[in-house]
C-alpha positions as CSV (number, residue, x, y, z in Angstrom):
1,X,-1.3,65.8,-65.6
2,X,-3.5,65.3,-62.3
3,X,-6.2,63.0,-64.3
4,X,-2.8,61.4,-65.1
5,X,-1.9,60.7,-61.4
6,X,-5.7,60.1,-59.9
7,X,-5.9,57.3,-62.9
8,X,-2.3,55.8,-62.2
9,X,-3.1,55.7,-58.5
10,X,-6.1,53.7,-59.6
11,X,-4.8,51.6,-61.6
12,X,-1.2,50.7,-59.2
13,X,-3.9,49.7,-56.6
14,X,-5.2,46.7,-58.9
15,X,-3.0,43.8,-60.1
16,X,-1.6,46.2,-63.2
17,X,2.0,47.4,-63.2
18,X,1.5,50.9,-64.3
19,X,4.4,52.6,-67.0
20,X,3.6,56.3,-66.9
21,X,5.0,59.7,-68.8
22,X,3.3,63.2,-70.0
23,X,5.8,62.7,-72.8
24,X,4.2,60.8,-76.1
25,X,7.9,60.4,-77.2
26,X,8.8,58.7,-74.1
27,X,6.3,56.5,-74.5
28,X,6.4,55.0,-78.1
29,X,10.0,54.3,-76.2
30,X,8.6,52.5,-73.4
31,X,6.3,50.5,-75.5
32,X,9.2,49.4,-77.3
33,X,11.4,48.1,-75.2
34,X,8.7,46.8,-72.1
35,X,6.0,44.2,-72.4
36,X,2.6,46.0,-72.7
37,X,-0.7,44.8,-72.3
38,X,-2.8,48.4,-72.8
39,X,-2.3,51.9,-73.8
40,X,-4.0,54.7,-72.4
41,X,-3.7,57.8,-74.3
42,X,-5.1,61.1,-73.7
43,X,-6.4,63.0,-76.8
44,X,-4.4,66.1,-75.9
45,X,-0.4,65.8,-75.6
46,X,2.1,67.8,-76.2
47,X,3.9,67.4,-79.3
48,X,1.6,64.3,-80.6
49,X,-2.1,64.3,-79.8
50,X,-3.4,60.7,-79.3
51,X,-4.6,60.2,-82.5
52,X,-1.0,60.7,-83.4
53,X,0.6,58.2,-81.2
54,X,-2.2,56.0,-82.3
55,X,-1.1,56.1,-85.9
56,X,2.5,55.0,-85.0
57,X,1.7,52.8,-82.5
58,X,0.1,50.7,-85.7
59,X,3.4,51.6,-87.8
60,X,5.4,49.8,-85.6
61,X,5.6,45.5,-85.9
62,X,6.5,45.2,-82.4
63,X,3.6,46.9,-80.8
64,X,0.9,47.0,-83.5
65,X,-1.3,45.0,-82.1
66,X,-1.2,46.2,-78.6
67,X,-4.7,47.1,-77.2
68,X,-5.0,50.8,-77.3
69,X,-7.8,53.3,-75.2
70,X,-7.8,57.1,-76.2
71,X,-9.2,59.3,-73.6
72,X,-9.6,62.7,-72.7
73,X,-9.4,65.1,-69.3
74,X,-12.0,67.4,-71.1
């Protein structure tokens, strides 16, 4: 969660406009209903681990093709 906020913070400071949740759920919802440019995922979530969300992210028509980053706080 705080590698969460310090890259957020990072990232709100550029041009971006920065979507945000701890919850992978949550945010195969956001990706579906905003217009996204990038994903960042974190290896380790709870529930789904990245390579999870990663998996469905390329399931889904509407955001397959969406530019996707997996990283990790380790």
């Amino acid at each position: 969660q705080e590698y969460l906020n310090v890259l957020a913070d990072a990232l709100e400071d550029s041009v971006l406009n920065v979507l945000s949740t701890t919850d992978p759920h949550e945010g195969l919802r956001m990706m579906m209903v905003s217009d996204i440019d990038l994903v960042l995922l974190d290896i380790d979530m709870p529930g789904l681990n990245g390579i999870e969300i990663l998996q469905q992210i390329r399931g889904l028509k509407r955001i397959e093709m969406i530019p996707v980053v997996i990283m990790s706080a380790r």
